[in-house]
C-alpha positions as CSV (number, residue, x, y, z in Angstrom):
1,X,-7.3,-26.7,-6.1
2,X,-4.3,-26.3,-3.6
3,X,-4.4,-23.0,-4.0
4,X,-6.4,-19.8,-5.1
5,X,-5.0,-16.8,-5.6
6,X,-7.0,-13.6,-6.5
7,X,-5.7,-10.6,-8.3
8,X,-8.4,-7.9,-8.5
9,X,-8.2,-4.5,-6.6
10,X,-9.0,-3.9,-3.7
11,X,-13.0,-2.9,-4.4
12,X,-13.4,-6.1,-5.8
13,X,-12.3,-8.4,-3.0
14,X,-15.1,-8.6,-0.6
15,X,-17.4,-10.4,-3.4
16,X,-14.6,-12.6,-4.4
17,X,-14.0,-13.6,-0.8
18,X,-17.8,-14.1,-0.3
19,X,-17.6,-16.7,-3.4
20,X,-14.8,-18.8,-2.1
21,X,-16.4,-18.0,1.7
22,X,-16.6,-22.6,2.2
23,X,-13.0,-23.1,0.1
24,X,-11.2,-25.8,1.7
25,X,-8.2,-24.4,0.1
26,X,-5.5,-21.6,0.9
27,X,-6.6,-18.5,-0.6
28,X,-4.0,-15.3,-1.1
29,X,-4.8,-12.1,-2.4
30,X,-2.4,-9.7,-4.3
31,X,-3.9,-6.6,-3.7
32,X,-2.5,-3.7,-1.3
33,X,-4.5,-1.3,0.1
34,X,-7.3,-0.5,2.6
35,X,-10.9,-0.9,0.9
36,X,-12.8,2.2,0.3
37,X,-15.6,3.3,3.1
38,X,-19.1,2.8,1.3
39,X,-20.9,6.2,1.2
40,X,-23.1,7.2,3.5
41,X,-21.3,5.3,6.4
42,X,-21.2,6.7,9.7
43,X,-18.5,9.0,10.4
44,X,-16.9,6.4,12.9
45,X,-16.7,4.0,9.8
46,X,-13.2,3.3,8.8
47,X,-12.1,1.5,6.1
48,X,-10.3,-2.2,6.5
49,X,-7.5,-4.2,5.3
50,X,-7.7,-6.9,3.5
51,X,-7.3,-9.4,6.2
52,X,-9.9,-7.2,8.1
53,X,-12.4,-7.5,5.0
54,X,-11.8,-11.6,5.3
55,X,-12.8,-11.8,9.1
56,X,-16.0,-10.2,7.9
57,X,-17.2,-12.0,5.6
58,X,-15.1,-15.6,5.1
59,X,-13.8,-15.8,8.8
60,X,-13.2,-19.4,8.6
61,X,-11.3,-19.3,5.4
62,X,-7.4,-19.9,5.2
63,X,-6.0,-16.8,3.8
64,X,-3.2,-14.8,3.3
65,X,-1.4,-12.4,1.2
66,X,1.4,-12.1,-1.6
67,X,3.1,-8.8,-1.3
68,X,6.4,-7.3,-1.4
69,X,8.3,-5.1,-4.0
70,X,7.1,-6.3,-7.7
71,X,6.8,-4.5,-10.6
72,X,4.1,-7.2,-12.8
73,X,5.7,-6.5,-15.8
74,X,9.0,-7.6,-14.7
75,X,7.8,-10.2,-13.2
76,X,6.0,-11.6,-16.4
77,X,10.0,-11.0,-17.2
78,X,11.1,-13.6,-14.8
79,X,13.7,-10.6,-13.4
80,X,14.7,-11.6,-10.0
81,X,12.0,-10.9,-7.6
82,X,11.7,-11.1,-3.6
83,X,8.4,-10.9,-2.0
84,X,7.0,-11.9,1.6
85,X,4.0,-14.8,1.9
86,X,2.4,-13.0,5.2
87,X,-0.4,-15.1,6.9
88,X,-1.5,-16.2,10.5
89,X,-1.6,-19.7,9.0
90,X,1.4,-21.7,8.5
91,X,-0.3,-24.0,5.8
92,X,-0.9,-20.6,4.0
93,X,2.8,-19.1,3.8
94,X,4.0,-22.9,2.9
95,X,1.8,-22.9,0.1
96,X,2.5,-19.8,-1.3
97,X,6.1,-20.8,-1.2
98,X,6.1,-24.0,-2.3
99,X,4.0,-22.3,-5.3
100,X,6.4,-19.7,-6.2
101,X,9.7,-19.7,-4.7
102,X,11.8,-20.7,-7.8
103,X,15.0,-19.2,-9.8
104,X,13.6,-16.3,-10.6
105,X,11.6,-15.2,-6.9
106,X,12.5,-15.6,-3.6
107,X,9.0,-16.2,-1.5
108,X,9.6,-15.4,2.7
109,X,7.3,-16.7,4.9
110,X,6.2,-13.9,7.8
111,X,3.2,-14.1,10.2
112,X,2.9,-10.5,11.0
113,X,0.2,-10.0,8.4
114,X,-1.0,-6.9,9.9
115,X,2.5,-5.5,9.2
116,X,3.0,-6.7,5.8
117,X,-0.6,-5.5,4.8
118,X,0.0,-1.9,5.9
119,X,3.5,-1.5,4.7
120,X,1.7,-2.5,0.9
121,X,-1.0,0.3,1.0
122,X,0.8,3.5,2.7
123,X,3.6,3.0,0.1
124,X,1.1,3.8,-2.4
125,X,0.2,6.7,-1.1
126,X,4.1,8.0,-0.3
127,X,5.0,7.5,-3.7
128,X,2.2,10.4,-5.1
129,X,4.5,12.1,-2.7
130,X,7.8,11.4,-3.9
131,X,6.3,11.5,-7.5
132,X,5.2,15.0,-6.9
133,X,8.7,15.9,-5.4
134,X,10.4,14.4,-9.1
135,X,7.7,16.4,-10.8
136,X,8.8,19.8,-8.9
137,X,12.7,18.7,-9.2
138,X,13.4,19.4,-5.7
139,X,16.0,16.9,-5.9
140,X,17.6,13.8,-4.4
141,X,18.2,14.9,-0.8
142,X,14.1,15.7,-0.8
143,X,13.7,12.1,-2.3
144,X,15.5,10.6,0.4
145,X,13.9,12.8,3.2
146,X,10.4,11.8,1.8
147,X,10.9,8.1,2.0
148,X,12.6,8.0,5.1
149,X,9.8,10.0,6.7
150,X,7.4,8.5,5.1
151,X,8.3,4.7,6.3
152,X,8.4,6.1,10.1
153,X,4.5,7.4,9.6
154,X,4.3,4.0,8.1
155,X,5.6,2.2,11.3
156,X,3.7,4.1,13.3
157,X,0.9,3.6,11.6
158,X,1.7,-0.4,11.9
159,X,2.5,-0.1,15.0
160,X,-0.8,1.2,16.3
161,X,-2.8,-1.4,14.5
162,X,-0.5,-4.2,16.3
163,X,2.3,-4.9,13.9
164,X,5.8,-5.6,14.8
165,X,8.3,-2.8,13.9
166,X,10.9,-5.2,12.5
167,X,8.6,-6.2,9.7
168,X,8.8,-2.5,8.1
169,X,12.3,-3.2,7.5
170,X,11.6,-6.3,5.9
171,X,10.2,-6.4,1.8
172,X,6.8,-5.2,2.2
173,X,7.7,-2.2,4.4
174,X,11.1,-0.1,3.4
175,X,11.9,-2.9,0.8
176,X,8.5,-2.3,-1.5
177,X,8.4,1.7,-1.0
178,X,11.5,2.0,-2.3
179,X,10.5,0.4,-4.9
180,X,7.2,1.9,-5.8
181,X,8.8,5.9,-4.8
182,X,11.4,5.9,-6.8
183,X,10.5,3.2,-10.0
184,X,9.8,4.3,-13.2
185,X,7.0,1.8,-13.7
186,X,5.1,3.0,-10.7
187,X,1.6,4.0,-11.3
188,X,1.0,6.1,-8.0
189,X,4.7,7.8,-8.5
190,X,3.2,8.7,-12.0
191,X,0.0,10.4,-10.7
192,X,2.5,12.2,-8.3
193,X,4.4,13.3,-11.5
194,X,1.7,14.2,-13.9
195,X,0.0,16.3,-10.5
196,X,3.7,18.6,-10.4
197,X,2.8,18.7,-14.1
198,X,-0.7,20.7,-13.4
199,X,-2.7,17.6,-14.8
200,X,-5.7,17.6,-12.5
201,X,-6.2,14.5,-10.8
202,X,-9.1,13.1,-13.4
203,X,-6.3,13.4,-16.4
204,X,-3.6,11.6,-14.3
205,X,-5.4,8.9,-12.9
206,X,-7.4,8.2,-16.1
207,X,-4.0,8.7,-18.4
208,X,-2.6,5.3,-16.2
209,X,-4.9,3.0,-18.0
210,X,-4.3,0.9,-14.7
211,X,-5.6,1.3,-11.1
212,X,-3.2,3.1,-8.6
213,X,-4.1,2.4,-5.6
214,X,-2.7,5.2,-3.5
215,X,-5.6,7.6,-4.7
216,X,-8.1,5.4,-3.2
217,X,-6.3,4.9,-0.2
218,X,-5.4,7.7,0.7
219,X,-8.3,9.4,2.5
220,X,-8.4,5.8,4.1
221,X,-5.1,5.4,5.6
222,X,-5.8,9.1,6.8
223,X,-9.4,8.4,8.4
224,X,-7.5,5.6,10.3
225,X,-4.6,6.9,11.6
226,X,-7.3,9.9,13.0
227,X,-9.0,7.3,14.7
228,X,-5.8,5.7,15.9
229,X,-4.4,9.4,17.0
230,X,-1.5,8.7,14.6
231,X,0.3,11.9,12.8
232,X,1.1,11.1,9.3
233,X,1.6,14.6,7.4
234,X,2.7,13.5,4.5
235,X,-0.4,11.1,4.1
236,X,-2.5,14.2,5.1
237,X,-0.3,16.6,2.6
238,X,-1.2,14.3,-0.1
239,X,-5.0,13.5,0.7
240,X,-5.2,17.3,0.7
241,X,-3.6,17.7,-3.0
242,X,-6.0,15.1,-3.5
243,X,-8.8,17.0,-2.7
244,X,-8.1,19.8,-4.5
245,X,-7.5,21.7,-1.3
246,X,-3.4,22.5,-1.9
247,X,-1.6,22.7,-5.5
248,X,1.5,21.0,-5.8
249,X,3.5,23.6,-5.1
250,X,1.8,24.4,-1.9
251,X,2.0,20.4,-1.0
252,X,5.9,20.9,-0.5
253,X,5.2,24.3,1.3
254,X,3.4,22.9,3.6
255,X,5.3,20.1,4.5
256,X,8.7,21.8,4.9
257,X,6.9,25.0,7.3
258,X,6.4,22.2,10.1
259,X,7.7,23.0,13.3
260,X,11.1,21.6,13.8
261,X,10.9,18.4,16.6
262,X,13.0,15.6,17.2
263,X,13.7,12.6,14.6
């Protein structure tokens, strides 16, 4: 082959890397999102990236990642699409453009894969926050303060973990959670939806029929920012809706009783 591309979630890409560990070949994933700590870890365990989960176990591997804002089904549509190849090797991103730059998809090449990878998984989890904001109605201006908030605790985030800030700006950071927060086929805006609705978390996540990522990122993306001294409250707002701890009403409280500060 010239080039693999694997499509599971994110629990299933460890073995699939392990398989193709001696590929000669490019290898991409399409998955967003930080894998899931096994239980019973240690409490300095933190889950990894994707890319992280590669140096582990296929370390030798060319590999990169297709990401960027893309709904599948429009996609499948041929609807113009823009997404960002992201990969520390150049023979990756040229593949993956070379593969699917065409009429219908623009394909840009980035090397900050670090960047691109964490702008893909915390716009999951935003988007059960903006979902849950549509669910309460409390309109557009708290759409737009949600999202913009949202992609600075992604940046900083990013930032910590040795991205560069420009790529957050780019497709797979502000690009692809606008996209997923305010879309209509978003699965993680639609668990944030059906949770304003009073459907406990069970009934929305199993009501999807698909996986949404942001609920098993979530706690993740939380454990590392701790680790990293990052604040991310709205991250932390929705792990705790998650958790049963706050209902949705009290999600939004709690978010808008934070002491004032500067932007």
């Amino acid at each position: 082959a010239d080039l693999i591309v694997i499509g599971t979630p994110m629990a299933a890409l460890r073995e699939w890397l392990g398989r193709l560990q001696h590929v000669p070949a490019p290898v991409a994933w399409l998955c967003k999102g930080f894998e899931a700590v096994p239980a019973g870890a240690s409490a300095a365990a933190h889950g990894l990236m994707a890319h992280e989960v590669c140096a582990e176990v296929a370390p030798d591997l060319l590999c990169g990642v297709l990401s960027g804002p893309s709904f599948a089904a429009e996609v499948a549509r041929h609807q113009p699409t823009a997404l960002v190849a992201a990969s520390r090797h150049a023979e990756v991103n040229d593949a993956l453009v070379a593969a699917f730059h065409g009429d219908a998809m623009r394909v840009y090449a980035n090397a900050d894969i670090v960047g691109v990878e964490v702008g893909g998984a915390v716009k999951n989890v935003l988007a059960i926050a903006t979902g849950l904001c549509d669910g309460l109605q409390l309109g557009l201006n708290a759409r737009a303060a949600l999202i913009t908030r949202g992609l600075a605790e992604m940046t900083r985030l990013g930032l910590a973990l040795g991205a560069r800030v420009e790529t957050f700006m780019g497709l797979s950071g502000l690009g692809d959670l606008v996209l997923t927060a305010t879309g209509d086929l978003s699965r993680n805006r639609k668990v944030g939806l059906l949770l304003a609705q009073g459907r406990t978390l069970e009934q929305a996540v199993a009501s999807l029929g698909h996986v949404a990522e942001g609920v098993y990122s979530a706690r993740t993306v939380l454990a590392r920012a701790r680790l990293l001294n990052v604040e991310m409250p709205i991250t932390e707002t929705v792990v705790e809706l998650l958790d049963g701890r706050l209902q949705a009403a009290e999600a939004v409280q709690h978010l808008m009783a934070r002491d004032p500060r500067g932007e």
